[in-house]
N, C-alpha and C positions, 0 to 999 in steps of 0.2 A: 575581643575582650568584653565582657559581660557589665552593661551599664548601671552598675552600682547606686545610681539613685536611686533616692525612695518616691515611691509612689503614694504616701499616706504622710501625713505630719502628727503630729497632738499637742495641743494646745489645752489650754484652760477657758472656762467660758464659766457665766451663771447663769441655773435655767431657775427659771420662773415657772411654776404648777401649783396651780390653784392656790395663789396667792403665797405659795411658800418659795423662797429661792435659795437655791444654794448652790455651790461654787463642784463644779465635776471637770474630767480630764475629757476632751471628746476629739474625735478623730475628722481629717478635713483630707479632701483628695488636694492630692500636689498637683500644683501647676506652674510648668517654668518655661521660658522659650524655649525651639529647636531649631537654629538653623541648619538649612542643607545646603552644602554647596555644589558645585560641582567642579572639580578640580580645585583652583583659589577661587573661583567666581561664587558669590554668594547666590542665593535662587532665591531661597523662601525665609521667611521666619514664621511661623506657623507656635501659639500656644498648647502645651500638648500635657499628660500625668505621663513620666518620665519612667521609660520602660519599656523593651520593644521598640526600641527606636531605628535599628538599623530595617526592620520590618515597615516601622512606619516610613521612611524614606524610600525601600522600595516601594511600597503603594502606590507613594505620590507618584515616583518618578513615570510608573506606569500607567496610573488613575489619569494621569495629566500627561500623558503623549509623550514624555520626552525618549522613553524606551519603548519599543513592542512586545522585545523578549529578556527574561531574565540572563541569554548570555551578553545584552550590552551591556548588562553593569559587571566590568570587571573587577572593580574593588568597591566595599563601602566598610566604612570605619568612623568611629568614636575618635573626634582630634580633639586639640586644646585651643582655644583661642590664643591670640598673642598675647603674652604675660605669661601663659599656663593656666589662666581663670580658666574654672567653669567646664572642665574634662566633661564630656558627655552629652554637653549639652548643643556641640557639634558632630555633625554627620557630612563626611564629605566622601563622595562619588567618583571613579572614576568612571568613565563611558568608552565604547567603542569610537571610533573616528566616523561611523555611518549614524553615528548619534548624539553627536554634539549639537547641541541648539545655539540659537542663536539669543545669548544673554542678557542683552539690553531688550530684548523684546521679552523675553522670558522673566525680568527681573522685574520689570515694571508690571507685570499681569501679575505672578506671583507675590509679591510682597504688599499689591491691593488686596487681593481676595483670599490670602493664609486665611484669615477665620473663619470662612464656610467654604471653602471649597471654590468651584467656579460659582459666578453668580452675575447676577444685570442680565438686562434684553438680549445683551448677543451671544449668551449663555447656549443654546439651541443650535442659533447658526454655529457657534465653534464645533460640537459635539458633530453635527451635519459633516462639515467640513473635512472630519474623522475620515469620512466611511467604515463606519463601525457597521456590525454583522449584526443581525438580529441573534441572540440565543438560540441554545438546541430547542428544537419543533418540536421534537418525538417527549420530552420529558416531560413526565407525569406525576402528580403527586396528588395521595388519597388526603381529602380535607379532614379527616378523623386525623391523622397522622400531624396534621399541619396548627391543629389545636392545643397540641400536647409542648410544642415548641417550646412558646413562652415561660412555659415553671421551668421546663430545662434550664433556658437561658436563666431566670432567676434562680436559679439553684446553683449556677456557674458562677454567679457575680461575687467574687469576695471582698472586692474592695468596697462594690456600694454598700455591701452587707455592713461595712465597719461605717461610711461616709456618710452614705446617701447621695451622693452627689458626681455620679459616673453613667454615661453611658456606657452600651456596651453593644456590641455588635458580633455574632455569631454563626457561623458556617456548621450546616446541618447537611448530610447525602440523605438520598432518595427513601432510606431506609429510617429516615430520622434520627442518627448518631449525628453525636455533635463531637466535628472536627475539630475545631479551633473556638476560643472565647479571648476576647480583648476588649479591654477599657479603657474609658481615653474622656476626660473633663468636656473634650469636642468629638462630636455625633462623626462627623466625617472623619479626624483622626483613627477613631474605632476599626471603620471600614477598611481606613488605609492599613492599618497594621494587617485585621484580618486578610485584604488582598496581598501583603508583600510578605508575609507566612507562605499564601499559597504560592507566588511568585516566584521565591526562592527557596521551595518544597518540588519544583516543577509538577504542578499541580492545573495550571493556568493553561488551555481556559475552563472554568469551572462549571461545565455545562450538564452536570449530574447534581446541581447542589443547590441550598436554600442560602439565601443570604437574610438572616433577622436580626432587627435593629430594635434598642428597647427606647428611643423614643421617637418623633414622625419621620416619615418616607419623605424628603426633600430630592429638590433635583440634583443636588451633588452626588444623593446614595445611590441613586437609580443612576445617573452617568457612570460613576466608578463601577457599579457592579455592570452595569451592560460593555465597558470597556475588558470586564473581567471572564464575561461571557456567562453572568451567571441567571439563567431564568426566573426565579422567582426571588422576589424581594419583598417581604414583610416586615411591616413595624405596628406595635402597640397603638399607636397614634396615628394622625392622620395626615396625607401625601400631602402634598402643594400642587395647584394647579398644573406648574410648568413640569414638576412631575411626573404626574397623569400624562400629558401632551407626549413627553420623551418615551415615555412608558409605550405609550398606544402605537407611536409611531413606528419603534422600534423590535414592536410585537414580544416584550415582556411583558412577565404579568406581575402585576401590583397590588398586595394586600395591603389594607390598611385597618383601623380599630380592632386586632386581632386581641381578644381578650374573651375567656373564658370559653365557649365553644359559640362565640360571635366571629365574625370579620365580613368583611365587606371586599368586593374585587374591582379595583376601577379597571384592568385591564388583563388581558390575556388567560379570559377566566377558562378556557377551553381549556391548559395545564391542568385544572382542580376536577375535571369531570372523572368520576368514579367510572372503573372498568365494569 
């Protein structure tokens, strides 16, 4: 069932301009919580703009280890909380029996770090812990090609076009077409929808593709996309050290202040060498 929220509100406000004010209608990104559960067991409550939501639960479930492959989620669905409040703004999971976690450890990591993603010092060691693959070697991308990105993505974004107030996060192939566009009030929600699109497209792992983020490369982006299998990750803005670190070690490459026919590579810049 197709989750009927809005992603935009309107309200009223007064703008002030050069000393004159007056009263206008203006447009605000929604944000409302989304728990996931999985079976009854609650996991996350994560704040999200409502939409794409059974995508953005796969993400997570993937982003964050609890599945490897899109056939351990046997069902996900739009429930009601008890009363019947608040339809959509639950997402509950079923899983395979070779994928059930273990909740009380899942529940207390999760319902810390829903707002960024993973995060703290032992952020590195978990991802380690993984054994996660480095991305496809062979994958090339001409940096002419990788400039042109950005207006793409901002030509995709409709909601900030109304808001202002959305990230957005985009899947581009080799060839520079853009796959998928999603926004989300949170930079990693973005990502996650973008991966549980491809997740549940059987597209994963996405080792022919770009993953571009319209504001900085944090280590949550670079973890979900290296979980995703996806070589290069750019963002407008600039990485975070433990980024860089994940990046280098994991032999992705990392663009950062990509804007106008600028960017800068902290990692993996042998992908961008022209044939």
């Amino acid at each position: 069932m197709p989750n009927k929220s809005r992603n935009v509100d309107l309200t009223q406000v007064s703008e002030w301009d050069d000393g004159k004010v007056r009263r206008k209608d203006d447009f605000l990104a929604a944000e409302e919580p989304l728990e996931i559960r999985v079976g009854e067991h609650p996991l996350s409550v994560t704040m999200r703009t409502p939409g794409h939501d059974l995508e953005l639960a796969a993400g997570f479930l993937f982003t964050e280890g609890l599945v490897q492959r899109r056939e351990q989620i046997i069902a996900l669905e739009s429930v009601e909380r008890s009363g019947g409040a608040n339809r959509g703004n639950v997402v509950q999971a079923e899983l395979s029996a070779d994928a059930a976690p273990d909740f009380e450890k899942m529940r207390r990591h999760f319902f810390a770090a829903s707002s960024c993603g993973i995060c703290g010092k032992a952020s590195i060691e978990a991802v380690r812990s993984r054994l996660l693959q480095p991305p496809n070697p062979d994958f090339r991308l001409d940096p002419e090609l990788l400039v042109r990105l950005p207006e793409e993505l901002k030509s995709s974004q409709d909601v900030f076009r109304r808001t202002g107030g959305l990230h957005a996060a985009a899947l581009f192939d080799a060839r520079g077409s853009l796959l998928v566009l999603r926004e989300d009030i949170g930079r990693h929600n973005a990502v996650d929808k973008v991966i549980g699109w491809a997740l549940r497209e059987g597209r994963v792992p996405l080792g022919d593709s770009v993953l571009l983020v319209s504001g900085r490369g944090g280590f949550e982006i670079v973890q979900k996309a290296i979980v995703a299998g996806v070589p290069v990750v750019a963002s407008v803005s600039a990485p975070s050290s433990l980024a860089v670190q994940l990046a280098r070690e994991l032999r992705q490459t990392l663009v950062g202040f990509l804007r106008g026919r600028r960017f800068v590579v902290y990692a993996g810049e042998e992908r961008l060498a022209k044939a």
